[in-house]
C-alpha positions, -999 to +999 in steps of 0.1 A: -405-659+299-384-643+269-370-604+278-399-578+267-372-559+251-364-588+226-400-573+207-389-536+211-377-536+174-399-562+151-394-567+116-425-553+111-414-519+132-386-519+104-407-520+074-436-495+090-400-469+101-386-474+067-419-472+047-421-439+059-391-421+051-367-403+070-356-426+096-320-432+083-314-462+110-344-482+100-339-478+063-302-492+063-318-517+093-338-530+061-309-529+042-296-557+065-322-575+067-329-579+030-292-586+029-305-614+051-338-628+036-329-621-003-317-656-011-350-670+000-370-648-024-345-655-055-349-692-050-386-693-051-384-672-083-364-695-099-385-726-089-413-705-101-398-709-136-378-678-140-346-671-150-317-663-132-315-631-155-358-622-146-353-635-107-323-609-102-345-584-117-377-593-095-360-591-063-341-565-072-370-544-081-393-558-052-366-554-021-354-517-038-392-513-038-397-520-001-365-504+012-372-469-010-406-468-023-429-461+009-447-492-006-454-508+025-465-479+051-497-493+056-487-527+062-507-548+086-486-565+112-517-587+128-508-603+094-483-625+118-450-639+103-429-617+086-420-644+061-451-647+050-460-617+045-424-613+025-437-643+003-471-627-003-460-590-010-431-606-031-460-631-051-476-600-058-449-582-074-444-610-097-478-610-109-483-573-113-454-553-110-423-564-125-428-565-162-439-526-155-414-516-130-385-542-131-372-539-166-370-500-166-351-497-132-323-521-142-295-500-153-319-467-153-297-451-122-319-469-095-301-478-064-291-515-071-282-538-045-254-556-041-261-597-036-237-623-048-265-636-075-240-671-079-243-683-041-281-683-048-280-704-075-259-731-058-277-764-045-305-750-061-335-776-077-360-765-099-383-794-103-398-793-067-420-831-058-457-823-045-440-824-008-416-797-019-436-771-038-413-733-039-434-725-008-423-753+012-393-746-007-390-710+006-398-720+040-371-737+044-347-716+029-357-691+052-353-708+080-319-718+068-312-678+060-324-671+097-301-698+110-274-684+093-277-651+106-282-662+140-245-681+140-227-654+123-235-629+146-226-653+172-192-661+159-189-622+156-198-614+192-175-643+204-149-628+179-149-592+193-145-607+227-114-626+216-132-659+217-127-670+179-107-703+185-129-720+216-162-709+191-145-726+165-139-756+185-174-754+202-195-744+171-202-780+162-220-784+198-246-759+190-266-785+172-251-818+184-270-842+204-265-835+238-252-865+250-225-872+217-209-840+227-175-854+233-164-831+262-132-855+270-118-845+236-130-811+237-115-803+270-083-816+261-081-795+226-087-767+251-066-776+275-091-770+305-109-795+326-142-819+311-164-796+340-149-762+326-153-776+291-190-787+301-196-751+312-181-736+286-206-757+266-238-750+282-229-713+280-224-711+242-257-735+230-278-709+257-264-677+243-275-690+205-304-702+213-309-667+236-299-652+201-322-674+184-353-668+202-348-630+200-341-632+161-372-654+154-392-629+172-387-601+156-402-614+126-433-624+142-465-599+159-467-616+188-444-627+216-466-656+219-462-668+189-417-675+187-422-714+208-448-722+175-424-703+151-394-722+161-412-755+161-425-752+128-387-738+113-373-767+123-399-789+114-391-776+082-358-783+085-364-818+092-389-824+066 
């Protein structure tokens, strides 16, 4: 059974804190996590049609919107995933706020974010098949975003403990078959024995998948819900 306190602070906690005003933590928490999910959001835009010049302006004005605005106070969590509900509220902006909003904010002394535009536009296909609409699209890209977190902050937290070369070393286990993990080699490039490179192993795939779980379910309502969540990432990942 995953640790209660892995739900204490939800995505949707941040946006409700935020929304609100004066809760300086949550709003730079949003911060991060928009630094986070952003990429997902400009890609759909741009397989939507738009140009890179209108999709920097759309998310731009939608995430500056939802970090500063109080636009989403009322938000209904029992709406479920988090990246959904991103998609949805972002949709919405596209359809009725940005030709309003977007055009007079950029350069008009509103807080601007700082997102490296390029990186988004690399790898990126804009004539999606009927099995790869921008939804599907954005699905995956989140789920690739959410990976991405997940192993940098793992890397991070092995960093700080002055672990940086055996998580280099081991990193390419976290999502290796099981039984091609060749622990001969890797106990010899550590110098250790195959059991204490088995271990050592086993203790790094747990932790990310500890760090996993927890990040997968704070975007979700329900604790109940992160076994279906993570199924249905990677299914997307596979697809």
């Amino acid at each position: 059974m995953a640790d209660p306190s892995f739900f204490a602070t939800t995505r949707w906690t941040l946006v409700r804190d935020a929304a609100r005003g004066g809760d300086t933590l949550a709003v730079e928490a949003m911060g991060a996590l928009v630094g986070t999910y952003w990429q997902p959001l400009y890609r759909y835009a741009r397989r939507k049609g738009k140009s890179p010049a209108d999709a920097e302006d759309l998310v731009q004005g939608f995430l500056t919107h939802v970090i500063e605005a109080r636009a989403l106070d009322r938000t209904d969590a029992t709406k479920g995933r988090f990246r959904a509900f991103l998609l949805s509220s972002f949709q919405h902006w596209m359809i009725n706020e940005w030709k309003r909003e977007t055009r007079a904010k950029r350069g008009g002394g509103e807080t601007i974010l700082s997102f490296d535009w390029q990186s988004a536009e690399t790898g990126l296909h804009l004539e999606p098949t009927h099995d790869h609409s921008p939804d599907k699209l954005y699905d995956r890209e989140w789920a690739l975003a959410l990976l991405g977190k997940v192993l940098a902050d793992l890397e991070a937290a092995c960093r700080n403990e002055g672990g940086a070369e055996q998580f280099e070393i081991l990193k390419p286990c976290l999502t290796a078959d099981s039984a091609r993990i060749p622990y001969t080699e890797i106990a010899a490039t550590l110098n250790t024995s195959e059991g204490a490179a088995r271990v050592a192993v086993h203790r790094l795939r747990k932790r990310y998948r500890h760090l996993l779980t927890d990040e997968i379910s704070r975007t979700l309502s329900s604790p109940s819900a992160v076994e279906e969540e993570m199924q249905s990432l990677f299914a997307v990942l596979a697809g």
